[in-house]
PDB file of N, CA, C and O in Angstrom:
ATOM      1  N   UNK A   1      -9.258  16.287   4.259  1.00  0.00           N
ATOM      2  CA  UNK A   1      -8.890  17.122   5.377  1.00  0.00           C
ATOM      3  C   UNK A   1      -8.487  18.494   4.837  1.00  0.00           C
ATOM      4  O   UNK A   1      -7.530  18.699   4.090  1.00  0.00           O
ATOM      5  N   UNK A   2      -9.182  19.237   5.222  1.00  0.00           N
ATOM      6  CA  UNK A   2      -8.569  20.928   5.222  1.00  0.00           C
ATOM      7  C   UNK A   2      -7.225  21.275   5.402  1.00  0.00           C
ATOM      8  O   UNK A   2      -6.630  20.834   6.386  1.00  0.00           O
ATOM      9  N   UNK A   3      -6.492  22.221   4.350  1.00  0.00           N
ATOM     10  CA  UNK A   3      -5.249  22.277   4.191  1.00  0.00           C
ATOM     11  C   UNK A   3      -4.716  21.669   3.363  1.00  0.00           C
ATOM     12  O   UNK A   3      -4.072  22.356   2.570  1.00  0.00           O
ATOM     13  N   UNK A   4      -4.713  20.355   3.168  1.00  0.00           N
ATOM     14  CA  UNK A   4      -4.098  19.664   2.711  1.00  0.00           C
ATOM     15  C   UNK A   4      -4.707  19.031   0.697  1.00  0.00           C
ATOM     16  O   UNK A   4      -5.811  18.898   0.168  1.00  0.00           O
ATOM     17  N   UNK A   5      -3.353  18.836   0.243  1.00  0.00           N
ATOM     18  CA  UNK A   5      -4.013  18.019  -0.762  1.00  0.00           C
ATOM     19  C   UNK A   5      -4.340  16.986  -0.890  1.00  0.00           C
ATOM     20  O   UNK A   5      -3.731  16.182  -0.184  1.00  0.00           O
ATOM     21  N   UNK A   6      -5.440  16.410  -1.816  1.00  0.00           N
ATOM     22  CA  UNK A   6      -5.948  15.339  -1.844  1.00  0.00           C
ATOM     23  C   UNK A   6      -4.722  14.012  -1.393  1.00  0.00           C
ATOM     24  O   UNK A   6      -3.533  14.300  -1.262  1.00  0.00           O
ATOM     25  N   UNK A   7      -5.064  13.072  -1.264  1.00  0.00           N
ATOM     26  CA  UNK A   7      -4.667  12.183  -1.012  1.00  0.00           C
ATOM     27  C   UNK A   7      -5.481  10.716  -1.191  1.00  0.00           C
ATOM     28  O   UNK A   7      -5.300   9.817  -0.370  1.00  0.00           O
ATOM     29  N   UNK A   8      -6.177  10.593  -2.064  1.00  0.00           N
ATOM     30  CA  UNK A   8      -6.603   9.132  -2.051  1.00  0.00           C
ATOM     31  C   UNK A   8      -6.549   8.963  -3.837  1.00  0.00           C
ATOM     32  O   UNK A   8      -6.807   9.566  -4.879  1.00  0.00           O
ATOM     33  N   UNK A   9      -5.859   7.306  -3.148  1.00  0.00           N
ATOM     34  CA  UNK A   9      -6.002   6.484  -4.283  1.00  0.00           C
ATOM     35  C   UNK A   9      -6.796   6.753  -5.482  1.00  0.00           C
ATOM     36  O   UNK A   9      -6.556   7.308  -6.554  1.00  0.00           O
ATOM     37  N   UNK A  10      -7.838   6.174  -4.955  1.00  0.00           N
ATOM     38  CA  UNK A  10      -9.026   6.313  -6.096  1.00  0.00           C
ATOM     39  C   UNK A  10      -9.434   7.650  -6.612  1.00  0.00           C
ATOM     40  O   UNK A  10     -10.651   7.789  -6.735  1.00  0.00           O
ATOM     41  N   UNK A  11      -8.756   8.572  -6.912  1.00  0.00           N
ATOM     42  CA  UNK A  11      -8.826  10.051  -7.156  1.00  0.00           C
ATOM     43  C   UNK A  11      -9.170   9.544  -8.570  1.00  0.00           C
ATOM     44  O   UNK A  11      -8.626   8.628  -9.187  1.00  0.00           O
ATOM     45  N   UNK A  12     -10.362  10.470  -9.013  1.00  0.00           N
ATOM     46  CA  UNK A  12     -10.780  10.167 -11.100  1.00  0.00           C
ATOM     47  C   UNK A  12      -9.813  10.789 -12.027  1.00  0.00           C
ATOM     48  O   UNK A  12      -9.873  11.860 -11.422  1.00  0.00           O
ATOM     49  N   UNK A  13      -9.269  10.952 -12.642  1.00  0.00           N
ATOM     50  CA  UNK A  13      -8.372  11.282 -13.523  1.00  0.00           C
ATOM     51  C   UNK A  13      -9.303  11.798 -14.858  1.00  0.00           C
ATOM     52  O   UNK A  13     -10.091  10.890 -15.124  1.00  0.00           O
ATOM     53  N   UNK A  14      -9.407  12.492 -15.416  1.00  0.00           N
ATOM     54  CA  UNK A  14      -9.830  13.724 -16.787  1.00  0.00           C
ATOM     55  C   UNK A  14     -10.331  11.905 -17.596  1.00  0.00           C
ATOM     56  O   UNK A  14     -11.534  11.771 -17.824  1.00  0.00           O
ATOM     57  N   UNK A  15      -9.586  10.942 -17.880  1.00  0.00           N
ATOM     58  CA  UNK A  15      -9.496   9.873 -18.122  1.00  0.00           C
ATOM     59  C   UNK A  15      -9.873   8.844 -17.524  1.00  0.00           C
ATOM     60  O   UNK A  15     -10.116   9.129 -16.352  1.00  0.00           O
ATOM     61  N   UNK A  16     -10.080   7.549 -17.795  1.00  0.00           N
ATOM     62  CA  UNK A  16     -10.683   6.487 -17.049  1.00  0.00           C
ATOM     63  C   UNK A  16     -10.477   6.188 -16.213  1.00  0.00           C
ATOM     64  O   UNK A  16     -11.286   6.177 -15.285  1.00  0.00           O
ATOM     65  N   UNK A  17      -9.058   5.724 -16.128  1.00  0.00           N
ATOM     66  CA  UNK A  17      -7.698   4.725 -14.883  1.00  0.00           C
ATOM     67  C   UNK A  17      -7.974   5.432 -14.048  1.00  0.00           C
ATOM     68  O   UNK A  17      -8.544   6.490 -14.317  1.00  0.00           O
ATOM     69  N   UNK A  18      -7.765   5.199 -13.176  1.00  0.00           N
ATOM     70  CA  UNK A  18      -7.295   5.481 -11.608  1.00  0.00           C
ATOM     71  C   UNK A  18      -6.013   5.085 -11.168  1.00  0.00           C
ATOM     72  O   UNK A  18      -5.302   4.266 -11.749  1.00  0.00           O
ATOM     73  N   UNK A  19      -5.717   5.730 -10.052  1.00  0.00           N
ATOM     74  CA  UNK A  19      -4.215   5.069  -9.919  1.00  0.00           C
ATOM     75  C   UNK A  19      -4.047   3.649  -9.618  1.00  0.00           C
ATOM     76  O   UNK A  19      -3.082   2.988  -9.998  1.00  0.00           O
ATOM     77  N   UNK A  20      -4.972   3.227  -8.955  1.00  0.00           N
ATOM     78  CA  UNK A  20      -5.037   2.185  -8.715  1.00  0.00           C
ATOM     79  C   UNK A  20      -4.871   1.263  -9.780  1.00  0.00           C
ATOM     80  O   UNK A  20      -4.482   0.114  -9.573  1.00  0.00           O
ATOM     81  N   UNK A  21      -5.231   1.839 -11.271  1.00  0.00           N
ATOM     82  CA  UNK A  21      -5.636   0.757 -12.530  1.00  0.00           C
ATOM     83  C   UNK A  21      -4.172   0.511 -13.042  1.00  0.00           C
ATOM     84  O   UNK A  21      -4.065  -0.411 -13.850  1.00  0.00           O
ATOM     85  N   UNK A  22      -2.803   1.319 -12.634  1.00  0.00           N
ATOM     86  CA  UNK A  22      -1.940   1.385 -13.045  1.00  0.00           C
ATOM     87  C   UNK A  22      -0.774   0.692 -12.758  1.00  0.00           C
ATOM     88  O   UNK A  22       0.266   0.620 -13.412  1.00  0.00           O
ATOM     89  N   UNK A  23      -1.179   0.026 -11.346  1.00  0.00           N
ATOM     90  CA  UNK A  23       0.032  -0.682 -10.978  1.00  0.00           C
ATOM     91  C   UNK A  23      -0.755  -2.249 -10.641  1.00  0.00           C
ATOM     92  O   UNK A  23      -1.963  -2.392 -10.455  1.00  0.00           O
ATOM     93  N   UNK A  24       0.200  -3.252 -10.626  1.00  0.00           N
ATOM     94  CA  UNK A  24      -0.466  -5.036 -10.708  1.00  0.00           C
ATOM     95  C   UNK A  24      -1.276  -5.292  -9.216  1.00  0.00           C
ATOM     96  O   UNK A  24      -0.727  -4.921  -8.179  1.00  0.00           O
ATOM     97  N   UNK A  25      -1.919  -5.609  -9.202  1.00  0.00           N
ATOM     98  CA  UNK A  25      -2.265  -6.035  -7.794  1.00  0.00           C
ATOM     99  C   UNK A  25      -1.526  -6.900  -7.255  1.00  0.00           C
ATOM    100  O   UNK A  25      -1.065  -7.953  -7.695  1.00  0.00           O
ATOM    101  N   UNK A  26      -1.396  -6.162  -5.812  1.00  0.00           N
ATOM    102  CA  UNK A  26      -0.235  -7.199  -5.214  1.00  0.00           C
ATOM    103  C   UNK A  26       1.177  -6.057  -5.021  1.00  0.00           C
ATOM    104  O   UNK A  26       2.166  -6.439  -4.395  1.00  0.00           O
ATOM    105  N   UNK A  27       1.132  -4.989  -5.486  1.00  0.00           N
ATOM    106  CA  UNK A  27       2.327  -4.384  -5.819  1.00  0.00           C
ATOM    107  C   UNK A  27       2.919  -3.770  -4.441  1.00  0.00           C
ATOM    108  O   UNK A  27       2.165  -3.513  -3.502  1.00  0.00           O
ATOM    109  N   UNK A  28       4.251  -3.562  -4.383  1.00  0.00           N
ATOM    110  CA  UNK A  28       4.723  -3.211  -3.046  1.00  0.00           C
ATOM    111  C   UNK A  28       4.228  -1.830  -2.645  1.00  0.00           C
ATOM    112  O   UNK A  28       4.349  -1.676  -1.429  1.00  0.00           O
ATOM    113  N   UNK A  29       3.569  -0.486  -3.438  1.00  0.00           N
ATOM    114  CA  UNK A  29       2.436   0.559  -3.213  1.00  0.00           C
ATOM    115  C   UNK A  29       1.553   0.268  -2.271  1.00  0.00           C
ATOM    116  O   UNK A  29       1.375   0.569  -1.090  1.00  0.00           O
ATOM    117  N   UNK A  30       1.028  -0.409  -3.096  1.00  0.00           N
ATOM    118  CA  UNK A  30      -0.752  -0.571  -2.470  1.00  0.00           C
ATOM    119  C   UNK A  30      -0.691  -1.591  -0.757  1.00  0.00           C
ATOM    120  O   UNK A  30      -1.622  -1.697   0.042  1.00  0.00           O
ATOM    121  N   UNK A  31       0.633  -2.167  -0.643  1.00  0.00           N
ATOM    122  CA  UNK A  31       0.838  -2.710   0.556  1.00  0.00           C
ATOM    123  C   UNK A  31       1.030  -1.768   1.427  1.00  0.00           C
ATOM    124  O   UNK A  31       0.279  -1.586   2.386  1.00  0.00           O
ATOM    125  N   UNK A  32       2.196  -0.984   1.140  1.00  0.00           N
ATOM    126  CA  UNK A  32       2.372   0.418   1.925  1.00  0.00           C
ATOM    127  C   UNK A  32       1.127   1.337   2.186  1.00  0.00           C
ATOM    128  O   UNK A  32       0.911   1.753   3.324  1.00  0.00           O
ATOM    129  N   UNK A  33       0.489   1.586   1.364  1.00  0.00           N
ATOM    130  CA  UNK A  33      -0.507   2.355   0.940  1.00  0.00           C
ATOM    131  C   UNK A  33      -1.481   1.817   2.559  1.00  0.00           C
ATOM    132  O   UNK A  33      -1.775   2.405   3.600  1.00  0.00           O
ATOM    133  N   UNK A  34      -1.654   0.790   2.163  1.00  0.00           N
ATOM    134  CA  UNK A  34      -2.872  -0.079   3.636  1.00  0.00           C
ATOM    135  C   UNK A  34      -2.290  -0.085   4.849  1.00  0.00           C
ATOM    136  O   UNK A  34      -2.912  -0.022   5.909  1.00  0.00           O
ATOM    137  N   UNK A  35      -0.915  -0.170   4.718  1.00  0.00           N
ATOM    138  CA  UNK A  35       0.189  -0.247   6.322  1.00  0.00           C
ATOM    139  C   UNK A  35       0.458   0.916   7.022  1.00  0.00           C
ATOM    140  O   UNK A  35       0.931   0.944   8.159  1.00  0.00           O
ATOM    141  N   UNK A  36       0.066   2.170   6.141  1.00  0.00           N
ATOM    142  CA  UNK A  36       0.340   3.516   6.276  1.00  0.00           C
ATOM    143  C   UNK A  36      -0.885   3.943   6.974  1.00  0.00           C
ATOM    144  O   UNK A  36      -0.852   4.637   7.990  1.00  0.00           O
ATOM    145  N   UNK A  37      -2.234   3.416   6.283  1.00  0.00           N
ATOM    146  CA  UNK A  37      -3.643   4.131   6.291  1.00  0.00           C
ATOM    147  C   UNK A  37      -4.175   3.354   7.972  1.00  0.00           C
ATOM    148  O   UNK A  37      -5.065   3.613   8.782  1.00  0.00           O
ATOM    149  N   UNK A  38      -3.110   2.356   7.890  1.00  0.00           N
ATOM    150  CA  UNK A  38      -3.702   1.619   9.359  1.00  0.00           C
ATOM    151  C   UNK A  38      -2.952   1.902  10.797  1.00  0.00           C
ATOM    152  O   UNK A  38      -3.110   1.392  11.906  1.00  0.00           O
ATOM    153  N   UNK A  39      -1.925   3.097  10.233  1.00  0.00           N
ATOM    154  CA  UNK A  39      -1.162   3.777  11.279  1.00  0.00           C
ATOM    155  C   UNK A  39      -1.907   4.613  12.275  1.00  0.00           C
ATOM    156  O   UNK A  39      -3.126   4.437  12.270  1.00  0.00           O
ATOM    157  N   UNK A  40      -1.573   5.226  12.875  1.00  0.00           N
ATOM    158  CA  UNK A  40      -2.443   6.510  13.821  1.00  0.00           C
ATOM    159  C   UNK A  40      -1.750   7.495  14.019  1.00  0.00           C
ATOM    160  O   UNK A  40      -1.098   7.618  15.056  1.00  0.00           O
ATOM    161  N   UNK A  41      -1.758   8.731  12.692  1.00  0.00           N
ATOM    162  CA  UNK A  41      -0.781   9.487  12.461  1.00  0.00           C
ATOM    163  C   UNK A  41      -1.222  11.023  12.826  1.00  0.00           C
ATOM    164  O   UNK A  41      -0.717  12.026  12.322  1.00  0.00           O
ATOM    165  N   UNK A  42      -2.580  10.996  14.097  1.00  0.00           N
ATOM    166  CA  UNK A  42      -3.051  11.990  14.762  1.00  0.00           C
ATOM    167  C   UNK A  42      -2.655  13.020  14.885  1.00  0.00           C
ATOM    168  O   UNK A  42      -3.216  14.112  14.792  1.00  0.00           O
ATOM    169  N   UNK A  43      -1.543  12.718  15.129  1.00  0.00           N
ATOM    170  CA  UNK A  43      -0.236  13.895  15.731  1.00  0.00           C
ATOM    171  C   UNK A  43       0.397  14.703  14.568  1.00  0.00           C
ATOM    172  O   UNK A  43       0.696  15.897  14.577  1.00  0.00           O
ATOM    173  N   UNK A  44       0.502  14.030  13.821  1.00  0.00           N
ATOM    174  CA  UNK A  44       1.251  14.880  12.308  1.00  0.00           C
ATOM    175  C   UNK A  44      -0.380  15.379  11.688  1.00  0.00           C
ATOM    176  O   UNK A  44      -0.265  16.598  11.568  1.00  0.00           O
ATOM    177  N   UNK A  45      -1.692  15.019  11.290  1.00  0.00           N
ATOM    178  CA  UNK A  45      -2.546  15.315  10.910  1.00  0.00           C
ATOM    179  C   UNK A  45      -2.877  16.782  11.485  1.00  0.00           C
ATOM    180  O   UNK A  45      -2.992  17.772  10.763  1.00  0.00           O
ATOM    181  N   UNK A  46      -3.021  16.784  12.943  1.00  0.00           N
ATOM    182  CA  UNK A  46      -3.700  17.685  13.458  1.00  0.00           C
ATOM    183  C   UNK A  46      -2.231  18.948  14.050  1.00  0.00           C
ATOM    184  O   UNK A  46      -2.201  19.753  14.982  1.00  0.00           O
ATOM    185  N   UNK A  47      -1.185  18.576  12.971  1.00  0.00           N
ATOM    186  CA  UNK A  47      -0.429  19.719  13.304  1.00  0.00           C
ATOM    187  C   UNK A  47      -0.571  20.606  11.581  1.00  0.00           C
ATOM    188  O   UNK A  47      -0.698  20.269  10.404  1.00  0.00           O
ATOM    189  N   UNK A  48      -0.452  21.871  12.375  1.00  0.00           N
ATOM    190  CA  UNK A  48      -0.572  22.922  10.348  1.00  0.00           C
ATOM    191  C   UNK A  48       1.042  23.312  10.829  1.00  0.00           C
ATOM    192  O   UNK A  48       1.449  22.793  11.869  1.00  0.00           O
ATOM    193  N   UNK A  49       1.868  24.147  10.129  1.00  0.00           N
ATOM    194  CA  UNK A  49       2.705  24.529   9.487  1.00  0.00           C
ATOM    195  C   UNK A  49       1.782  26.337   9.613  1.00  0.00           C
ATOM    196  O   UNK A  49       2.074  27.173  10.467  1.00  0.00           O
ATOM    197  N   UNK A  50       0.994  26.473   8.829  1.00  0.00           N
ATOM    198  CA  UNK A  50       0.646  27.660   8.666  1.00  0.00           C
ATOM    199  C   UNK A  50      -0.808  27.736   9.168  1.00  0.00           C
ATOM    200  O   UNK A  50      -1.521  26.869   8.663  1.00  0.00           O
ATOM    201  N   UNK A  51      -1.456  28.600  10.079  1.00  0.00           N
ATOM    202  CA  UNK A  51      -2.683  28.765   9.952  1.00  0.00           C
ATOM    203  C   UNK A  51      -3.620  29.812   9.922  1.00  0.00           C
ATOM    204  O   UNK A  51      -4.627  29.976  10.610  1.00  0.00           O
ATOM    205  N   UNK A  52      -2.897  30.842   8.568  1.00  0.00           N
ATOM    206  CA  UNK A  52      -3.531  31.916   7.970  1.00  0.00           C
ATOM    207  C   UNK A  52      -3.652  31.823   6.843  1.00  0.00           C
ATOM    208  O   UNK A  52      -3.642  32.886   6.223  1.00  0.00           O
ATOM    209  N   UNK A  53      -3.798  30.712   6.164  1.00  0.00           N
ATOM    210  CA  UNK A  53      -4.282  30.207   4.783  1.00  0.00           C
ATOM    211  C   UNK A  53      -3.832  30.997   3.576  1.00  0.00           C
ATOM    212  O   UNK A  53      -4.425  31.236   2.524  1.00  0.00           O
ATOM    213  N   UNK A  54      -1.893  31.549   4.262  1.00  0.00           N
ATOM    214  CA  UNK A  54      -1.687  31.891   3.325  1.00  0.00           C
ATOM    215  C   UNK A  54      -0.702  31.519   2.014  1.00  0.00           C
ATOM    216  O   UNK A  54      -0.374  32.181   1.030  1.00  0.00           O
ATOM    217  N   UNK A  55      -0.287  29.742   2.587  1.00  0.00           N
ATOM    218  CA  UNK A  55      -0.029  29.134   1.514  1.00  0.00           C
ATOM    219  C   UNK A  55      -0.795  28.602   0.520  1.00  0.00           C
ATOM    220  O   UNK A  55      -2.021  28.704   0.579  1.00  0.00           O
ATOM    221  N   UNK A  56      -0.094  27.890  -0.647  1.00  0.00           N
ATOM    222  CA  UNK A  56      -0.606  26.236  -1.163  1.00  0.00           C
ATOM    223  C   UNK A  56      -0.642  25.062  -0.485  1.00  0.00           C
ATOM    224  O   UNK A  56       0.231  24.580   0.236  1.00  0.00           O
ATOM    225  N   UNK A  57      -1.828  24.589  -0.795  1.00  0.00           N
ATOM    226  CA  UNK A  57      -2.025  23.729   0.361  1.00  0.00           C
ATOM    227  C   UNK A  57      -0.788  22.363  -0.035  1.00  0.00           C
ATOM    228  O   UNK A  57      -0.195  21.998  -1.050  1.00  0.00           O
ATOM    229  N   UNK A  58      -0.860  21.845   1.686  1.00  0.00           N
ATOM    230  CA  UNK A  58       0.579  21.321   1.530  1.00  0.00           C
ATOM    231  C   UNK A  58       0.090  20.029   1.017  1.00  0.00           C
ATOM    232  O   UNK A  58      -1.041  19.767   0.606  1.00  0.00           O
ATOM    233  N   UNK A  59       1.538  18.956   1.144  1.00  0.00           N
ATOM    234  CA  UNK A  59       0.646  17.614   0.566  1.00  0.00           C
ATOM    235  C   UNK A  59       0.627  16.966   1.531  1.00  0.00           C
ATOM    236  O   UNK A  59       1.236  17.442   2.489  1.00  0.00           O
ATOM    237  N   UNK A  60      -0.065  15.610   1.721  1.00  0.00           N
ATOM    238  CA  UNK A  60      -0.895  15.412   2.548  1.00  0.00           C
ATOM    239  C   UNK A  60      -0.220  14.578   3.063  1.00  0.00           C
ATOM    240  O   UNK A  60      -0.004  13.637   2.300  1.00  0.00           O
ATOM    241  N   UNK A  61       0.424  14.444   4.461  1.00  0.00           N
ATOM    242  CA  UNK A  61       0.988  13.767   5.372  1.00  0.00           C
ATOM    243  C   UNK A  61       1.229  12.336   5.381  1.00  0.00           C
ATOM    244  O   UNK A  61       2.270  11.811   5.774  1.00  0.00           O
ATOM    245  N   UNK A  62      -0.116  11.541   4.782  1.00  0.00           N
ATOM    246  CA  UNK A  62      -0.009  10.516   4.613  1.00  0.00           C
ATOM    247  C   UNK A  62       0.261   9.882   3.317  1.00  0.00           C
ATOM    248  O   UNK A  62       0.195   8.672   3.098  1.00  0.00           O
ATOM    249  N   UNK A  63       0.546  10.724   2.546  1.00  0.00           N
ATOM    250  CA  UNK A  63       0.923  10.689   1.248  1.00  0.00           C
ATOM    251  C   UNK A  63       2.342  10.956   1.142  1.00  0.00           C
ATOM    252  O   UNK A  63       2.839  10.848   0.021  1.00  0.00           O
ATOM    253  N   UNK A  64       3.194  11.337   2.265  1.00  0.00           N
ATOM    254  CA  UNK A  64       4.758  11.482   2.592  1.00  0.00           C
ATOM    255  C   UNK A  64       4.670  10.478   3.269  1.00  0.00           C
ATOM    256  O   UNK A  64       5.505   9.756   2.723  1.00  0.00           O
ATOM    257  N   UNK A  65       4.129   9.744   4.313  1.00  0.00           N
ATOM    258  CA  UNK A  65       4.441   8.800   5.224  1.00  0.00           C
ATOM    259  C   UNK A  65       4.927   7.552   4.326  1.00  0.00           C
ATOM    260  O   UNK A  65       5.853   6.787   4.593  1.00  0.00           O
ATOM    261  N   UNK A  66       3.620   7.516   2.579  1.00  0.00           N
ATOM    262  CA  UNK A  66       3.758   6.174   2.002  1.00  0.00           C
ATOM    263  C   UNK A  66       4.643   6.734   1.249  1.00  0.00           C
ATOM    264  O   UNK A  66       4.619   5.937   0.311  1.00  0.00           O
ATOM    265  N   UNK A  67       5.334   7.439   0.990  1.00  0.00           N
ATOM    266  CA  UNK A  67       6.838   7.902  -0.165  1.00  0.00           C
ATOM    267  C   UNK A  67       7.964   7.185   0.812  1.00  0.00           C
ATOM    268  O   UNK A  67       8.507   6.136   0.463  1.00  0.00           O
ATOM    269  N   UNK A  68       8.304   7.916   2.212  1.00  0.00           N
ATOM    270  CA  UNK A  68       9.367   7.580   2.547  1.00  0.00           C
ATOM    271  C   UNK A  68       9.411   6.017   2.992  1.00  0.00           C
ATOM    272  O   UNK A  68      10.393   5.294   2.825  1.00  0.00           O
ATOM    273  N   UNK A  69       8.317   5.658   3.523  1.00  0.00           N
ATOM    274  CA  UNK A  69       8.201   4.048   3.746  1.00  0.00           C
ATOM    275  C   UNK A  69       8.751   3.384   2.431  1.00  0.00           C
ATOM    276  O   UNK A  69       9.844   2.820   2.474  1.00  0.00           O
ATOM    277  N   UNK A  70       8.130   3.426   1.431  1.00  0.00           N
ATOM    278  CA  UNK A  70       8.466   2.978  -0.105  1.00  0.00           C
ATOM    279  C   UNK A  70      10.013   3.497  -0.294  1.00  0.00           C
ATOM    280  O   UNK A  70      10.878   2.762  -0.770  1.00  0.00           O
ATOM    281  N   UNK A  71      10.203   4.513   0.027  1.00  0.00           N
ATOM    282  CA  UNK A  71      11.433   4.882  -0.679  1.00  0.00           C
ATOM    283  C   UNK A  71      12.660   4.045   0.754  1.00  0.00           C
ATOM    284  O   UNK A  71      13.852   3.809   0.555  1.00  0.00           O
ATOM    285  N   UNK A  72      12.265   3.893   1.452  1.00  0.00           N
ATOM    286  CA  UNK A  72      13.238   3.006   2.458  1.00  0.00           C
ATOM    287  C   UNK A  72      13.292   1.214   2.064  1.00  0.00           C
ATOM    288  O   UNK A  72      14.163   0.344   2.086  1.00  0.00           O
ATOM    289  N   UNK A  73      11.987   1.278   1.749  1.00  0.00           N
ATOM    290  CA  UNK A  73      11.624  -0.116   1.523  1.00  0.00           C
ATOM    291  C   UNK A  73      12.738  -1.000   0.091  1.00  0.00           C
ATOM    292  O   UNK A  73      13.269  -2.110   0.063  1.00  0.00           O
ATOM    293  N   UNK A  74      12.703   0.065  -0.849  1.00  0.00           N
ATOM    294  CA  UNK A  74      13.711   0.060  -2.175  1.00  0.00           C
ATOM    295  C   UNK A  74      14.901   0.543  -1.849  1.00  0.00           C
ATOM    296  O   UNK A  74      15.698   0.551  -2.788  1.00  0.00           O
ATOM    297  N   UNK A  75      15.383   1.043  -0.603  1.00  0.00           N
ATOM    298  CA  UNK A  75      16.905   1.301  -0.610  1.00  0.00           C
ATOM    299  C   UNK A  75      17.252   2.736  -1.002  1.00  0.00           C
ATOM    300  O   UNK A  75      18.369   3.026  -1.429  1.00  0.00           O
ATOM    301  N   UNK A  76      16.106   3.777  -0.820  1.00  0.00           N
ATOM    302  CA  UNK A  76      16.105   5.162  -1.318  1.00  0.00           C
ATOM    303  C   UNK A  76      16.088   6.236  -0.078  1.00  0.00           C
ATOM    304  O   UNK A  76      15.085   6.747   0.419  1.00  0.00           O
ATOM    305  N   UNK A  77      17.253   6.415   0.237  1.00  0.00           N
ATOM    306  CA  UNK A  77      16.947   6.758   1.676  1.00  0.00           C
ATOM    307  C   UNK A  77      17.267   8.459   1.949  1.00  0.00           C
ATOM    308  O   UNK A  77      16.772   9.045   2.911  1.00  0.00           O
ATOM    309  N   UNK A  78      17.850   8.897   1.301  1.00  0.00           N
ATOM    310  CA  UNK A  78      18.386  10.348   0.615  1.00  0.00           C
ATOM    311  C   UNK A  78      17.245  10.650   0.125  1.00  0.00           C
ATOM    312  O   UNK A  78      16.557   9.919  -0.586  1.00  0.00           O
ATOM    313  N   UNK A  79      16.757  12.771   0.822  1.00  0.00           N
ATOM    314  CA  UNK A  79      16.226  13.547  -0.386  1.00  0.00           C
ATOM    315  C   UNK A  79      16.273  13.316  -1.572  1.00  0.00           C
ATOM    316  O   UNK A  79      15.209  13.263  -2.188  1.00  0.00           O
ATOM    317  N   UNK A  80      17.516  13.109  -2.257  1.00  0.00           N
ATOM    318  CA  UNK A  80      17.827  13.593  -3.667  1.00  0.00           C
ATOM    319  C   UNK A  80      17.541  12.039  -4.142  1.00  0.00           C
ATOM    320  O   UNK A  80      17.473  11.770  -5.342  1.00  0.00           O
ATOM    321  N   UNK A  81      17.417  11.274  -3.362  1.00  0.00           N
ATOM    322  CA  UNK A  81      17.305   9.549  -3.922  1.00  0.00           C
ATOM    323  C   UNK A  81      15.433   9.508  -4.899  1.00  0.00           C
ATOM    324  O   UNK A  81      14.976   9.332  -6.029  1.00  0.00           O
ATOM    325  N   UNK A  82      14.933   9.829  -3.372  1.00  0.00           N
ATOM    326  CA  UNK A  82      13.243   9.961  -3.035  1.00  0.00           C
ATOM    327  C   UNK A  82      12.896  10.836  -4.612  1.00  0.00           C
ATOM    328  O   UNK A  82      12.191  10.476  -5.555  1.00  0.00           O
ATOM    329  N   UNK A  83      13.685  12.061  -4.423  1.00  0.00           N
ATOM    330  CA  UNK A  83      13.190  13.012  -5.471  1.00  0.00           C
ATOM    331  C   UNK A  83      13.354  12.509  -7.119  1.00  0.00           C
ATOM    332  O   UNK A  83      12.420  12.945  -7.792  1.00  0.00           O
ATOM    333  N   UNK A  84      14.005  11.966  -7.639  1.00  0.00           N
ATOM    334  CA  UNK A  84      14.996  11.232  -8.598  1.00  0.00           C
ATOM    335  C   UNK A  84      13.879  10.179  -9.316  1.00  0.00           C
ATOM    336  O   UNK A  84      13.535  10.136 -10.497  1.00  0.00           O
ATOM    337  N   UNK A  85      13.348   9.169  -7.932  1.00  0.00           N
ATOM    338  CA  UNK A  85      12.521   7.670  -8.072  1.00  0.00           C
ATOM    339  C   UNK A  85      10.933   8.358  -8.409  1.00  0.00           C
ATOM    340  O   UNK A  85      10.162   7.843  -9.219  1.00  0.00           O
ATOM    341  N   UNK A  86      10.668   9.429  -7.739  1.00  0.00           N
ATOM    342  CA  UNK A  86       9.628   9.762  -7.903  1.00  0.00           C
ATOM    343  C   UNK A  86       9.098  10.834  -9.115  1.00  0.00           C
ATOM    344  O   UNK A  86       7.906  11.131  -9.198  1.00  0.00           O
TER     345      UNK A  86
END
């Protein structure tokens, strides 16, 4: 999506792994990750912040949706918690 930064998993890395190669299958991520992607987050997608392209593009909505889910899910419920774990 335009604007925004990437956001998928399977992004190639300079290197082999993927993110995906990095954590066990099964892991409490990749659950979030599918619970997030099966949301309908229309409304936050199709809103910009800026639309004279004169920021960095922001990060990608659904890539905050699976931080704070995760970071609630572990008991991380504070900015400064989220920022710290990540």
């Amino acid at each position: 999506m335009k604007g925004f930064r990437p956001c998928d998993l399977d992004w190639p890395f300079l290197l082999p792994p993927s993110l995906q190669d990095w954590q066990p299958e099964g892991h409490l991520a990749s659950f979030i990750a599918t619970v997030v992607d099966a949301l309908d987050l229309s409304l936050v997608l199709d809103t910009r912040t800026r639309k004279d392209g004169r920021c960095k593009a922001a990060y990608h909505p659904i890539l905050l949706v699976r931080l704070l889910v995760c970071g609630y899910a572990l008991g991380k419920r504070s900015s400064c918690q989220l920022e710290r774990a990540t």
